[in-house]
Kinemage of the C-alpha trace (Angstrom):
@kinemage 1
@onewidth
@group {chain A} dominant
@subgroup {mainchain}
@vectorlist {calphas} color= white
{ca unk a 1} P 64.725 134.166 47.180
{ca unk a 2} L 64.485 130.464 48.476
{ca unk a 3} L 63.410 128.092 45.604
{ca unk a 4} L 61.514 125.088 46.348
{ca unk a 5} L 59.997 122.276 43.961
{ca unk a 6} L 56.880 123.902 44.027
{ca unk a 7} L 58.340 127.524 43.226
{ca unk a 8} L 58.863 128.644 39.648
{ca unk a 9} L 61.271 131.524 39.126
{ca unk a 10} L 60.245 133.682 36.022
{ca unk a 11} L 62.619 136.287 34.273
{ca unk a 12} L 59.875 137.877 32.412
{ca unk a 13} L 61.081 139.206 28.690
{ca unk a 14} L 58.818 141.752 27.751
{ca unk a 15} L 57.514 143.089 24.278
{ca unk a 16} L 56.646 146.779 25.278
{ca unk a 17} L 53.855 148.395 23.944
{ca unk a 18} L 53.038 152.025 24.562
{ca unk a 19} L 49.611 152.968 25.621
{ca unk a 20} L 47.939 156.541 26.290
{ca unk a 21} L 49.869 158.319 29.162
{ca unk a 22} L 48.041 158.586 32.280
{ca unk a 23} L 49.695 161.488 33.747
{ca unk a 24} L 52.865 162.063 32.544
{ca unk a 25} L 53.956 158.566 32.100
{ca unk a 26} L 52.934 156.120 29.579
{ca unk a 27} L 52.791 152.282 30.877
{ca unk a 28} L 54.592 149.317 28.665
{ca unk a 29} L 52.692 146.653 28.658
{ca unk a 30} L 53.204 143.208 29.598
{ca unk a 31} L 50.429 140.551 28.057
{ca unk a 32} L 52.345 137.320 29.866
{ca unk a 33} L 55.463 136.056 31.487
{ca unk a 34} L 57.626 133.257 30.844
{ca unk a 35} L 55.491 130.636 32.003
{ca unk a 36} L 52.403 131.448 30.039
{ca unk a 37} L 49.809 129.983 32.716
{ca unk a 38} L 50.284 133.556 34.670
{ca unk a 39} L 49.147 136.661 33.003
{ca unk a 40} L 49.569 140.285 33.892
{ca unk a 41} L 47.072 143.129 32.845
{ca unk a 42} L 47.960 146.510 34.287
{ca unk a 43} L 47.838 150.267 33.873
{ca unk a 44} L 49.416 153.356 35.536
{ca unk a 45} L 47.227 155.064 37.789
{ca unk a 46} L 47.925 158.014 40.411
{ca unk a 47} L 48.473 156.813 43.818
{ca unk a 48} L 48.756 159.442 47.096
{ca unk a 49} L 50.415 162.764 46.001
{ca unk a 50} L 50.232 162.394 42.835
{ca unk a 51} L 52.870 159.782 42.563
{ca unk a 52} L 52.775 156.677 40.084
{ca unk a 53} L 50.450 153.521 40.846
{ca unk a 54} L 50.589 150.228 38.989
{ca unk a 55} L 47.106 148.867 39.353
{ca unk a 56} L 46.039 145.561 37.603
{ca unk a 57} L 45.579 141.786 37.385
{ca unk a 58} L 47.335 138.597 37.513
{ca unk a 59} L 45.539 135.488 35.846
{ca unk a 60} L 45.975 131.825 36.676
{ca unk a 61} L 45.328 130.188 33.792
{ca unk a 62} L 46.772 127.112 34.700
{ca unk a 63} L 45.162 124.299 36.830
{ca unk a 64} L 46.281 124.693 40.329
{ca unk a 65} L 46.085 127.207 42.641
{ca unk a 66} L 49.368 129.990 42.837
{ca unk a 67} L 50.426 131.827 46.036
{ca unk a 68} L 53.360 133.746 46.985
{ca unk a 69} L 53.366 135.898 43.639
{ca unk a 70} L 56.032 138.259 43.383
{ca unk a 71} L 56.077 141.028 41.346
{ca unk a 72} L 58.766 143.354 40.112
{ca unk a 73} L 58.004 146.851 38.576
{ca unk a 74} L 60.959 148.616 36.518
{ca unk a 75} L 60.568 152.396 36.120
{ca unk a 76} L 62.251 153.620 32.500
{ca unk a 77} L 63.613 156.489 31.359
{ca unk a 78} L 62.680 157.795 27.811
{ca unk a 79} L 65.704 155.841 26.063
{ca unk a 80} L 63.884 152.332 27.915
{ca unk a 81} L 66.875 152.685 30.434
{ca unk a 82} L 66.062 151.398 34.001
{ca unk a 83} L 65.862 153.981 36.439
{ca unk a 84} L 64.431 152.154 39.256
{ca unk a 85} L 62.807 149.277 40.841
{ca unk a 86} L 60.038 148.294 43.084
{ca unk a 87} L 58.845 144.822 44.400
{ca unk a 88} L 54.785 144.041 44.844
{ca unk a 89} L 53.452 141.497 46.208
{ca unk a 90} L 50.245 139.194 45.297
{ca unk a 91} L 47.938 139.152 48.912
{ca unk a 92} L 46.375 135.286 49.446
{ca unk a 93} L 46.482 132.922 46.465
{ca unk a 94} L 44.984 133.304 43.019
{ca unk a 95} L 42.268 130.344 41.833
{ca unk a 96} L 42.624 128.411 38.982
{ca unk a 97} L 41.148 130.161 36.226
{ca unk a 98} L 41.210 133.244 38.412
{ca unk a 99} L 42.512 136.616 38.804
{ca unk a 100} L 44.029 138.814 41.678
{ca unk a 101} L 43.999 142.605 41.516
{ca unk a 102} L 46.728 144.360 42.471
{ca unk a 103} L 48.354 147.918 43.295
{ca unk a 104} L 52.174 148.453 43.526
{ca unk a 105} L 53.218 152.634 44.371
{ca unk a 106} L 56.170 153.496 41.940
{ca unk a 107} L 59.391 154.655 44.252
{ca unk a 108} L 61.074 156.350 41.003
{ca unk a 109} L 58.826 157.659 38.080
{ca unk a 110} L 59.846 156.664 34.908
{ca unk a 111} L 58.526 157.625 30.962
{ca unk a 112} L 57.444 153.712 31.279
{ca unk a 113} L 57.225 150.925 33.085
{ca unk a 114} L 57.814 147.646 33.014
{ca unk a 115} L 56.152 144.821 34.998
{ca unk a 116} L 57.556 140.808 35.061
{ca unk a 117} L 56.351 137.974 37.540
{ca unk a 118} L 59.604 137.468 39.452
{ca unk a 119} L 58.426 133.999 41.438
{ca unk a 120} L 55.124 132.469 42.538
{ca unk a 121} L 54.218 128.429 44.091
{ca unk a 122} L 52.162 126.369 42.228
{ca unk a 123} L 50.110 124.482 44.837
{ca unk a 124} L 48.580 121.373 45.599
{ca unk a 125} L 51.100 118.395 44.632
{ca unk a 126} L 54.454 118.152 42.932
{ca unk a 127} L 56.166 120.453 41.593
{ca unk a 128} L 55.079 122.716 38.327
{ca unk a 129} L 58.441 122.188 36.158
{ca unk a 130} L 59.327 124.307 33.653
């Protein structure tokens, strides 16, 4: 992924915290990233066939707008092992002090999941340093 001044890379470590299954999966939660200006609150849902659906928001609580969000959901097995990936992506930009809802289809259920901001641009002057 091409990294500019503007971009900020996040490796999101996550505390996991079970919640009630929906379906036969239970989501691990993820209350922030790295850089604590973006926020992630999400849920599994059931998408087309019955197949997993990560459905939430991202929150800018920072003071210029982001765009270009990228978002990374890891499917787990019941020992927290990774048993597959998917990519989602944030459509348009989210406002300061705003939030964007998303939906991301699962390729490879998992016990859990595990969702991390992967990159996003600040915008609007200079770059947002970390």
């Amino acid at each position: 992924m091409k990294t500019t001044r503007g971009s900020v890379l996040l490796g999101a470590v996550l505390t996991l915290a079970t919640l009630e299954p929906s379906g036969p999966a239970a989501a691990a939660s993820a209350t922030a990233t790295v850089d604590s200006r973006i926020r992630l609150d999400w849920q599994v849902g059931t998408g087309h066939g019955g197949r997993p659906l990560i459905l939430g928001y991202v929150y800018n609580d920072y003071g210029r707008p982001a765009s270009d969000v990228v978002l990374y959901v890891e499917s787990l097995d019941g020992s927290g092992g990774v048993v597959g990936h998917t990519y989602g992506f944030i459509r348009g930009v989210v406002q300061i002090t705003d939030r964007a809802y998303f939906e991301i289809p699962v390729r490879a259920a998992g016990a859990s999941y595990r969702v991390s901001v992967t990159a996003l641009d600040w915008k609007g002057g200079g770059g947002a340093g970390m």
